[in-house]
N, CA and C of each residue as an Amber inpcrd file, in Angstrom:
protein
   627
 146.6680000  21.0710000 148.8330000 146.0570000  22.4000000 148.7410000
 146.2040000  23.1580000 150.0510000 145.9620000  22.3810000 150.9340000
 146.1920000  22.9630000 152.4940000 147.3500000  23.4850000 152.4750000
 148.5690000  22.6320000 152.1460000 149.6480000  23.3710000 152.5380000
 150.4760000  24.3030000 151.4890000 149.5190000  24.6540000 150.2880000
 150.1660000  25.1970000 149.3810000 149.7440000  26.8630000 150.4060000
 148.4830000  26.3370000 150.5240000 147.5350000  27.8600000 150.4920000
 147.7940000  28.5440000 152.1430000 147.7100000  27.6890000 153.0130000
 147.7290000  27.9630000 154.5850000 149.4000000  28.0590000 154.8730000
 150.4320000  26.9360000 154.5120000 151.8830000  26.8680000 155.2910000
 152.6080000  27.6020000 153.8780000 152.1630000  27.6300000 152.7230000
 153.3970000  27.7920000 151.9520000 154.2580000  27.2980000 151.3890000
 154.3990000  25.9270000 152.1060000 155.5750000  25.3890000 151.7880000
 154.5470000  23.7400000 151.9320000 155.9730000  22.4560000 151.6460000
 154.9140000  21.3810000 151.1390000 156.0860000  20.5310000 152.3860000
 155.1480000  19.9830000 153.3940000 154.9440000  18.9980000 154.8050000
 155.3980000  17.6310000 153.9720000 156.4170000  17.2060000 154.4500000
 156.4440000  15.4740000 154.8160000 155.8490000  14.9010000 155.3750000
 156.6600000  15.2570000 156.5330000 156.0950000  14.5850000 158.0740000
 155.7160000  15.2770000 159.0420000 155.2430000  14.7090000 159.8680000
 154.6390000  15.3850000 160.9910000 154.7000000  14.4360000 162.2280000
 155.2860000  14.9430000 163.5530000 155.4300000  14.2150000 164.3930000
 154.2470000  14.6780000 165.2660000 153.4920000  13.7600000 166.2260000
 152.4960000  14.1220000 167.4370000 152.7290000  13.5380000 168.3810000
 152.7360000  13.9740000 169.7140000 152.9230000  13.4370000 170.6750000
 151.1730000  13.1020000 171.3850000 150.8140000  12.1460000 172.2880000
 149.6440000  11.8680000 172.2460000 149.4480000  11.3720000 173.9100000
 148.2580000  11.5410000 174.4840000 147.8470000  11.0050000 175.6750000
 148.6710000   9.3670000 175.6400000 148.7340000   8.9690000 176.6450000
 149.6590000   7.6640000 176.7540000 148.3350000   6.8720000 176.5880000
 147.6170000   6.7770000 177.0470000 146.3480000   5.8390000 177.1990000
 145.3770000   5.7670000 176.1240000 145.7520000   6.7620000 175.2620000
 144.8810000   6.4640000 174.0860000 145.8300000   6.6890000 173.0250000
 147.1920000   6.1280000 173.0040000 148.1670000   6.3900000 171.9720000
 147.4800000   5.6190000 170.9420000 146.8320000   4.5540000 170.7850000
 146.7340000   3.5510000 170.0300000 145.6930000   3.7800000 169.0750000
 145.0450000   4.1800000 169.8390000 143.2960000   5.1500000 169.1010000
 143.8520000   5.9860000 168.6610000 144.6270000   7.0420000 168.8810000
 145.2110000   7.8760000 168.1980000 146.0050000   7.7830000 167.0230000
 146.9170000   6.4550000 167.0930000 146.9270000   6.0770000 165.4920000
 146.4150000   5.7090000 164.3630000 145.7230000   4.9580000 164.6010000
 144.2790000   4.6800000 164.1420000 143.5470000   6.0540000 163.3270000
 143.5920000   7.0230000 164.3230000 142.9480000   8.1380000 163.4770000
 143.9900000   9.0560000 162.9530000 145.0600000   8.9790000 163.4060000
 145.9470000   9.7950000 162.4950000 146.1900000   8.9010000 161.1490000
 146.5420000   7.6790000 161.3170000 146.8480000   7.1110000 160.1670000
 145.6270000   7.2640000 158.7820000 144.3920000   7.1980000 159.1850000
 143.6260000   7.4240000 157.8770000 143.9410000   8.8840000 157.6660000
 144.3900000   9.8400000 158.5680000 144.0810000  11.5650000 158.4810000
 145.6560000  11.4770000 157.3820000 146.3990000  10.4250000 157.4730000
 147.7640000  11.2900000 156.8910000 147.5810000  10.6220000 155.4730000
 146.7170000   9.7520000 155.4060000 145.8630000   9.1040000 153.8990000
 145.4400000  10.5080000 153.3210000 144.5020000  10.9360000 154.1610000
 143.6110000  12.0390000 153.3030000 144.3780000  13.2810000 152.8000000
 145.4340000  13.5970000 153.7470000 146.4070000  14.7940000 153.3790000
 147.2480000  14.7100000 152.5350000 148.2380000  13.1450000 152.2690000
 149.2390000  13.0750000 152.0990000 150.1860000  13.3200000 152.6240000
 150.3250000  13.4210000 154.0120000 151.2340000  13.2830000 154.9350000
 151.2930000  12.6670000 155.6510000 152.8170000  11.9220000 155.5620000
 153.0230000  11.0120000 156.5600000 153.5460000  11.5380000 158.2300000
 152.4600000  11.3960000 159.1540000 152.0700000  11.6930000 160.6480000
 152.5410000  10.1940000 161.4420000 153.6680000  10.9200000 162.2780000
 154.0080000   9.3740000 162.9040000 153.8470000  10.1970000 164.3660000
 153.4480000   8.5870000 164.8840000 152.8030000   8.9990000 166.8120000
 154.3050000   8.4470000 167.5600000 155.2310000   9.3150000 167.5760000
 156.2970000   8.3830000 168.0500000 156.6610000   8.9800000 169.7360000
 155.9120000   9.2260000 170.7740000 156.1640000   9.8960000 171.6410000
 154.6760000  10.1110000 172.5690000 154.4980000   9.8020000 173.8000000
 153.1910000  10.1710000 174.4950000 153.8730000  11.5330000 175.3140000
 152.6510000  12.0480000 175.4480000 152.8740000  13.1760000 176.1450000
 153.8560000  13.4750000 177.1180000 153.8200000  12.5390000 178.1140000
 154.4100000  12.6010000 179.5980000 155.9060000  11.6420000 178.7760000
 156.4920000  11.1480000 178.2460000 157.8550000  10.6180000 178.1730000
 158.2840000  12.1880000 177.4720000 157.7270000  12.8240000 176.5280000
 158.1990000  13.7550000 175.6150000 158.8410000  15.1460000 177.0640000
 157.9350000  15.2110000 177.7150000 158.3380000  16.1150000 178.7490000
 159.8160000  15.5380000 179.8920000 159.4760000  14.4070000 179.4240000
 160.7940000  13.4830000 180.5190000 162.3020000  14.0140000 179.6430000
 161.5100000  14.0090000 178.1510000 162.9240000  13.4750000 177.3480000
 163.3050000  15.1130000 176.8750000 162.5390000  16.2710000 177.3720000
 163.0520000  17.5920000 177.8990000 163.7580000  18.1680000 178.1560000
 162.9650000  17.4340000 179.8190000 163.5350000  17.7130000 181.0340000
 165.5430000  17.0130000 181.0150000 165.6720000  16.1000000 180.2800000
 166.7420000  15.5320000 180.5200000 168.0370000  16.4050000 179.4220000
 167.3560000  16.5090000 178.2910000 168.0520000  17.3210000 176.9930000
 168.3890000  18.6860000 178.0160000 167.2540000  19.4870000 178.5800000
 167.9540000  20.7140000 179.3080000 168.9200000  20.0020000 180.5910000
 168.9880000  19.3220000 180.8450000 169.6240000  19.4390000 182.0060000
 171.3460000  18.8950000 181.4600000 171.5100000  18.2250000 180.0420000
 172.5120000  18.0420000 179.1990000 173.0790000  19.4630000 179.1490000
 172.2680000  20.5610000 178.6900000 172.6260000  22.0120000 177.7790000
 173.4010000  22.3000000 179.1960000 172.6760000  22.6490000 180.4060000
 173.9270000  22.7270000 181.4380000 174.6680000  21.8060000 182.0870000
 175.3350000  20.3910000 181.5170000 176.2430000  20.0900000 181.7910000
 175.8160000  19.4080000 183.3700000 174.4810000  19.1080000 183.8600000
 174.2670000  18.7320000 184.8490000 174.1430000  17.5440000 185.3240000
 174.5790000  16.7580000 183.8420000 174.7220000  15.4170000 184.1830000
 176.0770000  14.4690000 184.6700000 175.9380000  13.5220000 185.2300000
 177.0160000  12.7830000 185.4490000 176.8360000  11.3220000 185.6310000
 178.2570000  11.0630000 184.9740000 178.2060000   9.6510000 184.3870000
 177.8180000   8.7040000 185.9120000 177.0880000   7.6910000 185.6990000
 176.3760000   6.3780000 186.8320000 176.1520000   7.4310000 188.1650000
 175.3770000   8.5850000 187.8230000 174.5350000   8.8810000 188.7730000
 172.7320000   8.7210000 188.6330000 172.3050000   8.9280000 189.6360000
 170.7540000   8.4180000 189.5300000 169.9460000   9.6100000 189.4470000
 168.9620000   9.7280000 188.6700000 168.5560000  11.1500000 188.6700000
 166.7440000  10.9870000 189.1040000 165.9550000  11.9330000 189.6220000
 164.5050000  11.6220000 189.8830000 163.6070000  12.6080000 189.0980000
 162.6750000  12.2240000 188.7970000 161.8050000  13.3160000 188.0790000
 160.3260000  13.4940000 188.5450000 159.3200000  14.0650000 188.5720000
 158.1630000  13.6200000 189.0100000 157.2120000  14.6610000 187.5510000
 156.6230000  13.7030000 187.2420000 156.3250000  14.4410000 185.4910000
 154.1500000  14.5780000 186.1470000 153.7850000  15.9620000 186.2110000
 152.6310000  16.1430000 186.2660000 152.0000000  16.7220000 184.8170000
 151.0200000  16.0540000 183.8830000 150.5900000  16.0890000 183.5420000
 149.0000000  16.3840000 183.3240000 148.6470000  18.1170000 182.9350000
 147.1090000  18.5040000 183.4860000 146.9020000  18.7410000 182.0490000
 145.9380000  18.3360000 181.6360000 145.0380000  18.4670000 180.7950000
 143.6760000  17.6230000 180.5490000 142.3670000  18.0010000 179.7340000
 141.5440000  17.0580000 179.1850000 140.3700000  16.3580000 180.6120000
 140.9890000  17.7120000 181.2760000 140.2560000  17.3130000 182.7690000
 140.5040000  16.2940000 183.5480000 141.5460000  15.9740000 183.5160000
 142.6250000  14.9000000 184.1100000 143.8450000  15.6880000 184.4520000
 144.4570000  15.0240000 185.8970000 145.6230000  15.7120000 186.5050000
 146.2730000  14.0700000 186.4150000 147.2150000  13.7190000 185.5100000
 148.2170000  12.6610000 185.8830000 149.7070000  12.7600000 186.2470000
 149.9590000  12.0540000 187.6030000 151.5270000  12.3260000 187.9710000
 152.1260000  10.7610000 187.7390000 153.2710000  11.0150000 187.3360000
 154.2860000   9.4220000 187.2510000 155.4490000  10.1080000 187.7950000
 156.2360000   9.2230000 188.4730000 157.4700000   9.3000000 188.8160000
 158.6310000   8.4740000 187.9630000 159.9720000   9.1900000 188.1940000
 160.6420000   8.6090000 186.9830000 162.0820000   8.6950000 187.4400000
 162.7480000   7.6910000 187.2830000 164.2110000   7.1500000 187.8880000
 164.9820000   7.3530000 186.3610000 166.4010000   8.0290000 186.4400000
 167.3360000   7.8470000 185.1980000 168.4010000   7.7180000 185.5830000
 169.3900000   6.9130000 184.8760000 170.5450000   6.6600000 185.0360000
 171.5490000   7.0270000 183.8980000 172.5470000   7.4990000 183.7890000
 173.3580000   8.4850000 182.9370000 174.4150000   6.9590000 182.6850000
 174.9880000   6.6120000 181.0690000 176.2360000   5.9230000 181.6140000
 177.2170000   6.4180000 179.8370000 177.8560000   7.0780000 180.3740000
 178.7660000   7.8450000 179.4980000 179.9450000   6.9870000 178.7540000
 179.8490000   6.5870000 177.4290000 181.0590000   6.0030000 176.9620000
 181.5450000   6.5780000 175.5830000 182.7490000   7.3320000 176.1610000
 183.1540000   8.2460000 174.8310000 182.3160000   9.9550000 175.0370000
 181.6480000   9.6120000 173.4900000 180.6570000  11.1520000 173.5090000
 178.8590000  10.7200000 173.2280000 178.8830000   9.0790000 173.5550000
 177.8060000   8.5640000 173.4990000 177.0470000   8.5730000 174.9130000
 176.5400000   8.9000000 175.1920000 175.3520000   8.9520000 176.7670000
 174.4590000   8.0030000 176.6140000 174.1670000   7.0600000 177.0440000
 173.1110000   5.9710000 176.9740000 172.0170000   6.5540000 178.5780000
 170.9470000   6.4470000 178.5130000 169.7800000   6.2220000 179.7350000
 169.0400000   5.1700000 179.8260000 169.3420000   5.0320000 181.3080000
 168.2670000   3.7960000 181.8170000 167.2210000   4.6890000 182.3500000
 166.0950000   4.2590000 182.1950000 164.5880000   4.9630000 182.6350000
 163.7300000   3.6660000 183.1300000 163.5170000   4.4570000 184.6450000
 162.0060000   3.5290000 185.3480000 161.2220000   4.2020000 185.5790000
 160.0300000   4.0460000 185.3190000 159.0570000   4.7580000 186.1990000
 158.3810000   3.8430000 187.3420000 157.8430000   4.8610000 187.9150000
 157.2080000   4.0510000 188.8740000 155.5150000   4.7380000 188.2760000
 154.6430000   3.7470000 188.9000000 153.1930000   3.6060000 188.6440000
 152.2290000   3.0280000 189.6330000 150.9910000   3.5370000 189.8110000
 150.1490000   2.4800000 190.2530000 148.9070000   2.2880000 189.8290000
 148.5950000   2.3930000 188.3670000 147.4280000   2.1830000 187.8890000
 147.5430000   0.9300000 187.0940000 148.4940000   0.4750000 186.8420000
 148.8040000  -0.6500000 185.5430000 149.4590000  -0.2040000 184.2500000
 149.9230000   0.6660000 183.9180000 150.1440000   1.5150000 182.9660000
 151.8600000   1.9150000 182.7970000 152.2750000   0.7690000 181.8810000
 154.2760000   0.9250000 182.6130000 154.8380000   2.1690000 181.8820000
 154.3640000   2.8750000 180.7550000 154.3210000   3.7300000 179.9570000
 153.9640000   5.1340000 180.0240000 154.5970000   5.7360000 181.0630000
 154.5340000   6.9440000 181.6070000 152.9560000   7.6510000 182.2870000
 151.9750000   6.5690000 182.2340000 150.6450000   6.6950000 181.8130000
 150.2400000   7.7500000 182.9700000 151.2100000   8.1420000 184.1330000
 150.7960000   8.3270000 185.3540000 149.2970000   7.8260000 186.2730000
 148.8630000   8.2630000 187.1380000 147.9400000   8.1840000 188.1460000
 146.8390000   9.1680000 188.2310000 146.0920000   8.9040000 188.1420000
 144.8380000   9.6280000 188.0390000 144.2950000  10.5470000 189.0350000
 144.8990000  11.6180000 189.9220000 144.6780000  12.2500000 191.0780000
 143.1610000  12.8030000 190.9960000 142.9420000  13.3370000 189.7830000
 141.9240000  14.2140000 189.6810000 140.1910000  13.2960000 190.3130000
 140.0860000  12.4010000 190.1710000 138.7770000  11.6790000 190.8420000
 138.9910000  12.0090000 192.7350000 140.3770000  11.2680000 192.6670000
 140.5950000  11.3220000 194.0290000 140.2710000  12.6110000 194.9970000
 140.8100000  13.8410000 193.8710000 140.5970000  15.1420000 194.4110000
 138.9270000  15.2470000 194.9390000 138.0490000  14.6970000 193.5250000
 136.9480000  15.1200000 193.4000000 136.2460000  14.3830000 194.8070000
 136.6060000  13.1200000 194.7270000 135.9060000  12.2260000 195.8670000
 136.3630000  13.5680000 197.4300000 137.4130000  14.3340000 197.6770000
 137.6080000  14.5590000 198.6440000 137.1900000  15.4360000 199.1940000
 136.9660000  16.6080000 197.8880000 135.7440000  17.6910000 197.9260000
 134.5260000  17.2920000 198.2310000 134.1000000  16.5250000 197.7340000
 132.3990000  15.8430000 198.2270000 132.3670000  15.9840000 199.5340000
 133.4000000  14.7230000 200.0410000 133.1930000  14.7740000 201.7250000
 133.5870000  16.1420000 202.1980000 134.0530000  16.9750000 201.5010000
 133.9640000  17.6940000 202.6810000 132.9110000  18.8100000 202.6230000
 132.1320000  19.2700000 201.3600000 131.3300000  19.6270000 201.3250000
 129.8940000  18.9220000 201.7930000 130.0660000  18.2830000 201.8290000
 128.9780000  16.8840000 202.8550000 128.9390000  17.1150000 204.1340000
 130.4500000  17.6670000 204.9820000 130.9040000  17.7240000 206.0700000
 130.4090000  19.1610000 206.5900000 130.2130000  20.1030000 205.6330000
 129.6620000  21.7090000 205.7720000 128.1580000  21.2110000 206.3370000
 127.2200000  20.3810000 204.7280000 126.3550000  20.5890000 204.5560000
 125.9440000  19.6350000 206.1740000 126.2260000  18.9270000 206.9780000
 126.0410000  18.5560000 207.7790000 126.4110000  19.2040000 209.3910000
 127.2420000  19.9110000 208.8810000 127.4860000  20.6570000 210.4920000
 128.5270000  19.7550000 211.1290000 129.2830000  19.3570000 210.6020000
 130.4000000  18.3760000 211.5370000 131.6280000  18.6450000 211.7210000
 132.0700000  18.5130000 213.0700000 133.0590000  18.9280000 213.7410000
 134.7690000  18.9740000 212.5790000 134.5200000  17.6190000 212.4860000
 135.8020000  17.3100000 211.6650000 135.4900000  16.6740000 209.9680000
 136.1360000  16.8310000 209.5810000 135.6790000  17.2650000 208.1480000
 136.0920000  15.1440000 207.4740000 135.1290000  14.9940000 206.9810000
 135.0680000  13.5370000 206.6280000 135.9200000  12.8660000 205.9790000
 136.2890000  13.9400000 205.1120000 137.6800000  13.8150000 203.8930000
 139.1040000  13.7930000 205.0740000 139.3070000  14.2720000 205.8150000
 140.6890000  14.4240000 206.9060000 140.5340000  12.9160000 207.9030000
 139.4160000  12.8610000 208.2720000 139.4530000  11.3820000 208.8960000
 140.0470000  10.3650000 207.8540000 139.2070000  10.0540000 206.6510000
 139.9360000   9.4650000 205.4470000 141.5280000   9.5320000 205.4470000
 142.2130000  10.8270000 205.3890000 143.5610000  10.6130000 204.8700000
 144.0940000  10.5090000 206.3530000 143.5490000  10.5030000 207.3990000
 143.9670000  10.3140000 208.4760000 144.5280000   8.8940000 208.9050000
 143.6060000   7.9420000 208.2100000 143.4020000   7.1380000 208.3930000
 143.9210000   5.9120000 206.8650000 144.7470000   6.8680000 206.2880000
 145.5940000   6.2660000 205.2750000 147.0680000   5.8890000 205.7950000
 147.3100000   4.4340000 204.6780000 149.2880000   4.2590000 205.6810000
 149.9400000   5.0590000 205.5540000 150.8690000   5.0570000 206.2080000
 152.0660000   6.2000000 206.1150000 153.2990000   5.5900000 205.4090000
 153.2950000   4.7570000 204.7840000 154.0020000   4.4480000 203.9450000
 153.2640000   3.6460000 202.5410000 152.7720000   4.7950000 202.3170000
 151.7690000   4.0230000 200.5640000 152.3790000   3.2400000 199.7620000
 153.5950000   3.5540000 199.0980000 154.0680000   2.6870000 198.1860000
 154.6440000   1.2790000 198.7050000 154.8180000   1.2110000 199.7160000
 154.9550000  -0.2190000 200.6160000 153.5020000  -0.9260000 200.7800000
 153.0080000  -0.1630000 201.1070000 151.4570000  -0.8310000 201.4980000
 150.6000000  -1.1400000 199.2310000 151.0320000  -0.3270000 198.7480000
 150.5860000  -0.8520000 197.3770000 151.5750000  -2.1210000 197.1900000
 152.3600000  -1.8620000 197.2820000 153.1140000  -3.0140000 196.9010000
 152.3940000  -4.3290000 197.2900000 152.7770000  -4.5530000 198.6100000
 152.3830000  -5.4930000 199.8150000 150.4680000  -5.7840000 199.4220000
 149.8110000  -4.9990000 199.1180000 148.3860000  -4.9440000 199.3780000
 148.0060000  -4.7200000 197.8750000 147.0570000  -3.7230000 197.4840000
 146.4200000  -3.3430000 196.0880000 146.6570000  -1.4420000 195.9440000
 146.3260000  -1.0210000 195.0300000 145.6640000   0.3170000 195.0300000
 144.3370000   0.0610000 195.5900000 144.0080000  -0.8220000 195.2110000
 142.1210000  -0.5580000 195.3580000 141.9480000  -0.5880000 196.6680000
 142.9280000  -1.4930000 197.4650000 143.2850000  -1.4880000 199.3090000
 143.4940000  -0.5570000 199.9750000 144.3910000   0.1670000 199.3510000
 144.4450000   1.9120000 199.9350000 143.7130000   2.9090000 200.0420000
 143.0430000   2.6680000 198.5860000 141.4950000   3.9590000 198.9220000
 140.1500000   3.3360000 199.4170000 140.3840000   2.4320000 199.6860000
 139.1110000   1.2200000 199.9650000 138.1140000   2.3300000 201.1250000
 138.9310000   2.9320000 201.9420000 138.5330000   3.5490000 202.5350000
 137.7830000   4.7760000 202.3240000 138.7480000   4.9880000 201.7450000
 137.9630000   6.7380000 200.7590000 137.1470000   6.6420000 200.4760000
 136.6000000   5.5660000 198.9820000 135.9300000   4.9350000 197.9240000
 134.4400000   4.6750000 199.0920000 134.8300000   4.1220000 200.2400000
 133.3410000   3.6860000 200.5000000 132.6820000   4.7540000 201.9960000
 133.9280000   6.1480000 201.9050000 133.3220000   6.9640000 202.2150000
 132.7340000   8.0570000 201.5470000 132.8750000   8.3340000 200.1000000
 132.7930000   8.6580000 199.4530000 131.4000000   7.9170000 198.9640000
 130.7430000   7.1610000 199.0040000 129.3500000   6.0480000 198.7050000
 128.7230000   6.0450000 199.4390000 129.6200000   6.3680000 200.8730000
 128.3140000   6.5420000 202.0760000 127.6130000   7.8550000 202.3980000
 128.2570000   9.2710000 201.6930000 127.7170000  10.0580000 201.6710000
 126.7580000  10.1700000 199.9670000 126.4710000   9.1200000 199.2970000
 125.5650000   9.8730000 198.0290000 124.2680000   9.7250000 198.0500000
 123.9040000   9.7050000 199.1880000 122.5750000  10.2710000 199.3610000
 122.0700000  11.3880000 199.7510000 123.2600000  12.1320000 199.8490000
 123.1680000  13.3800000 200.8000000 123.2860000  14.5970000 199.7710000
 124.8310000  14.0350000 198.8790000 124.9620000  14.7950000 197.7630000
 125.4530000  13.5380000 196.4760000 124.4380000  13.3930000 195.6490000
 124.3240000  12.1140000 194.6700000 124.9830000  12.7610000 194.0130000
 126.0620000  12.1190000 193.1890000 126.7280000  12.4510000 192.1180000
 127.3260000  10.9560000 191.0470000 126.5300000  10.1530000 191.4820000
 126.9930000   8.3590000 190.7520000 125.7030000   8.6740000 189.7170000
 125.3030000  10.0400000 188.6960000 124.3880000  10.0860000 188.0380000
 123.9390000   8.9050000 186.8560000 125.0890000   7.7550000 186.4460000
 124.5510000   7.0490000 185.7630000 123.3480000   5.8470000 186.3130000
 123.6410000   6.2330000 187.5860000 121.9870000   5.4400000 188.3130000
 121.1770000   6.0810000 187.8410000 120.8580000   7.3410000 187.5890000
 119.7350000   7.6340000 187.7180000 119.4460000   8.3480000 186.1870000
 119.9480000   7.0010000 185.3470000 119.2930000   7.3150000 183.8580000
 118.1110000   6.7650000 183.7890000 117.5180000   5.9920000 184.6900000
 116.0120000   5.8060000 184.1590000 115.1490000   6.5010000 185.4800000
 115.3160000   7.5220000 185.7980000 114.3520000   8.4430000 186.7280000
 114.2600000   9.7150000 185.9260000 114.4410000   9.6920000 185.4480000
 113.7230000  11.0430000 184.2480000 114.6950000  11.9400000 183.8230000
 114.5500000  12.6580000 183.4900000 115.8650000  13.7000000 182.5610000
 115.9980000  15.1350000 183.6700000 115.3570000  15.4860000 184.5520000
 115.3780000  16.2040000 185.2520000 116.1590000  16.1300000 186.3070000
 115.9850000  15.0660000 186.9490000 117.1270000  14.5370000 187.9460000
 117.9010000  13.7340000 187.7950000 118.5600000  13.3920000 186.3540000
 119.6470000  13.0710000 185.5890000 120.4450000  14.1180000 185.6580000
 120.0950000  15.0070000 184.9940000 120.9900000  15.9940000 184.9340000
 120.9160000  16.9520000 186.0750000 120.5270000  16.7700000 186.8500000
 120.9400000  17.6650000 188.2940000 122.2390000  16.8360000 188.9340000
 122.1690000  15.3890000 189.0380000 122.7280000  14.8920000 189.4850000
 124.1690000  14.7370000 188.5680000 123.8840000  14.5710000 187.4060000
 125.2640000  15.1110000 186.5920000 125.9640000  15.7030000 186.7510000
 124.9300000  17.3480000 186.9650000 125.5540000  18.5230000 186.7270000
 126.2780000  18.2130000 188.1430000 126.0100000  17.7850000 189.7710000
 126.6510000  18.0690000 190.5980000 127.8240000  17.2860000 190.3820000
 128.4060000  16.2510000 189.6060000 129.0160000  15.4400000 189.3300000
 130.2010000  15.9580000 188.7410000 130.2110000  17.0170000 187.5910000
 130.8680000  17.3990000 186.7550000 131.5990000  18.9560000 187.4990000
 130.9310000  19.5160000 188.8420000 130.8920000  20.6420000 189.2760000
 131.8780000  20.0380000 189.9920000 131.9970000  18.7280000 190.6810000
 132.9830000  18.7320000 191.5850000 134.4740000  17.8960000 191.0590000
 133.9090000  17.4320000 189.2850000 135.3560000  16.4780000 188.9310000
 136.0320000  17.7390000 188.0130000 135.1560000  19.0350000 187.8000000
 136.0910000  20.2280000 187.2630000 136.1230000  21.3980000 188.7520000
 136.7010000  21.0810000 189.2840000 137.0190000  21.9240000 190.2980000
 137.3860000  23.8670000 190.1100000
């Protein structure tokens, strides 16, 4: 009825492309949704590869490829109040009028599947300190000591060490100011609904920037 009355015309299929991290939940609910319609909805694509596999089709249309060269991509993904970046290695190998690709990404959350990295907390943690750094009157701003005081070669030092090793620093400067400006509001679900949600609200003010 939907698609007699709304499209006009009568739907097979339907392709969706989907957050990488919740591709799976997402089938799950498409699959009963293409029960109820009668359409068959296939999840064959997450967001961030679909933009990879684009980026590579345009760069075919001008002829910008070449056979066993290495190509780089850096795929930022903003939505859903999340900023995710992945990086992405391709290799071209031409036989005939067939093009085959090798694809790596690189990652550091656990996620080999374009899932990228989660910048947006990081952002948020950096705003705190430095609005911490106002609300205190201090010379140098708390968040700049932090990245000051990050390696200068990260992806060596993740390798070699953890993620959780690299911001270790951030993370527990970022804890040493929440008394100043609390924003870890799920502590303070049993202190009453008043200063739950103050402390929320400052929470949500600084992870939507």
């Amino acid at each position: 009825t939907l698609q007699g009355t709304v499209f006009k015309c009568r739907i097979k299929e339907v392709y969706i492309t989907v957050p990488v991290k919740q591709k799976h939940v997402y089938e799950q609910m498409l699959s009963i949704l293409s029960e109820m319609l009668s359409v068959e909805i296939k999840v064959t694509l997450d967001e961030s590869t679909a933009v990879l596999y684009s980026f590579i089709s345009k760069m075919r249309e001008k002829n910008r490829l070449k056979d066993g060269e290495s190509y780089k991509a850096l795929i930022m993904d903003c939505g859903g109040g999340t900023t995710d970046l992945s990086a992405c290695k391709f290799k071209v190998h031409a036989k005939g009028d067939i093009q085959t690709y090798i694809m790596e990404n690189s990652y550091k959350n656990g996620n080999t599947d374009f899932g990228g990295n989660n910048i947006t907390y990081r952002i948020m943690q950096l705003l705190k300190l430095k609005i911490v750094s106002k609300l205190l009157g201090l010379e140098k701003d708390l968040g700049s000591e932090v990245i000051d005081e990050l390696s200068g070669d990260p992806y060596r030092y993740i390798d070699e060490e953890s993620v959780e090793s690299f911001y270790e620093g951030l993370q527990k400067a970022y804890e040493g100011v929440e008394e100043i400006l609390p924003t870890a509001f799920k502590n303070f679900e049993t202190y009453g609904k008043e200063g739950y949600y103050r402390v929320r609200n400052n929470y949500f003010f600084l992870f939507h920037p």
